[in-house]
N, C-alpha and C positions, 0 to 999 in steps of 0.2 A: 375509267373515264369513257364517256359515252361521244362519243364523236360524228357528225354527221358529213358525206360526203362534200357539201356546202362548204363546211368547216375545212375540212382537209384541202378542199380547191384553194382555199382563202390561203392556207398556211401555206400551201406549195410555191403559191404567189409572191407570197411574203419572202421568202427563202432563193425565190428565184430570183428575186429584185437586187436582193444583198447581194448572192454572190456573182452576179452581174458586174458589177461595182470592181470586182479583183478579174473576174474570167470570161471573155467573150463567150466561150463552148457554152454559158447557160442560157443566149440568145438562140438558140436553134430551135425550131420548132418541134420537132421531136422529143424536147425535153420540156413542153407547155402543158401534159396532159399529165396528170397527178395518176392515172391509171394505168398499172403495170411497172408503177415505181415499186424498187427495194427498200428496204433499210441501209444500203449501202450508198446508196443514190440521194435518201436524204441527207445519210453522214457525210459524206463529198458535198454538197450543198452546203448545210450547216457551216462545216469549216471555211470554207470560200466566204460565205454571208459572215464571219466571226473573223476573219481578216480585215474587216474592214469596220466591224459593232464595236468590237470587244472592248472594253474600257479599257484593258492593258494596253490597247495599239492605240490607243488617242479616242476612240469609237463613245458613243455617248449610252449611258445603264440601260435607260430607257429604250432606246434599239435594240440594246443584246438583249433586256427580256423578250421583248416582243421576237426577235429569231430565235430563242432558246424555249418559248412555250409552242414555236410555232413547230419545232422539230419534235414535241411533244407531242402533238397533236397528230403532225403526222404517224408518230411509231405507234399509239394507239388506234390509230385509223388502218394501219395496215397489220395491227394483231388481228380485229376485229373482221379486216377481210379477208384474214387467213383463214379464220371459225368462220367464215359464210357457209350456209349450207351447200353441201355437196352429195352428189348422189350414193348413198350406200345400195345394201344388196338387197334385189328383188323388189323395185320401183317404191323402197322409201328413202326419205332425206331427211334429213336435222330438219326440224322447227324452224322455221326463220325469224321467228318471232321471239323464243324463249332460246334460241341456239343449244335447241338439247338438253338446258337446264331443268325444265320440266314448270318451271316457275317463271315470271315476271315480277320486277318492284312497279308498285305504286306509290307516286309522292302524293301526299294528301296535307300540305304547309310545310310544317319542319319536319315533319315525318315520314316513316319508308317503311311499305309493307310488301309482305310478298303473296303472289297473289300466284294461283293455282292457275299456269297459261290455258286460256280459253280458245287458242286455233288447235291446240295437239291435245287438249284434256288432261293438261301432266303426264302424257306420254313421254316428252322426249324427239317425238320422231310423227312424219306425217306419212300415209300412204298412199300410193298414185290411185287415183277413181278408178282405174282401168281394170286395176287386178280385181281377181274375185276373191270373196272371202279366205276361202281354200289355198291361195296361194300365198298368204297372210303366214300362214299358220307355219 
């Protein structure tokens, strides 16, 4: 699942609302910025926000989906900025485009193709402008 930072603000929101509802500690402002959150920080969230959804406690379906896609979206949102690129050895880094895959999909209606990523060449890996050839190698 492809998740955009947009998306994840949206869901953090979502999640913060709910578990507001059972916990003051989620009104703090240090806890408003979806960036530098865990998986741990969503789980604590989620459960707080599901005290209060949950069908089983009185809570209406309709809410717990929407807290229960929304805790989705974050833990894919934070796979995906784990695989952010990061600097390897000798001034190259992952793709930030193909994340190393070497490929991208293209949806063209119902369909999905993969297409040979056009910023690394299907390399994999990008190299800083700076080095010379030589230190490539």
């Amino acid at each position: 699942m492809i998740v955009s930072a947009r998306q994840a603000k949206e869901a953090w929101t979502l999640l913060r609302q709910w578990a507001r509802l059972v916990d003051e500690k989620w009104d703090m402002d240090e806890l408003a910025r979806v960036e530098g959150r865990s998986k741990g920080d969503v789980t604590d969230a989620y459960r707080a926000a599901c005290k209060h959804c949950h069908p089983d406690r009185g809570g209406d379906m309709v809410d717990f989906v929407k807290v229960d896609r929304a805790k989705h979206l974050l833990f894919a949102w934070l796979e995906r900025e784990a695989d952010a690129p990061v600097p390897v050895h000798g001034g190259v880094t992952k793709c930030p485009r193909c994340t190393g895959l070497t490929y991208v999909l293209l949806h063209r209606g119902a369909r999905q193709m993969r297409m040979q990523c056009p910023s690394c060449k299907g390399n994999g890996e990008i190299y800083d402008e700076k080095q010379t050839e030589g230190d490539r190698m």
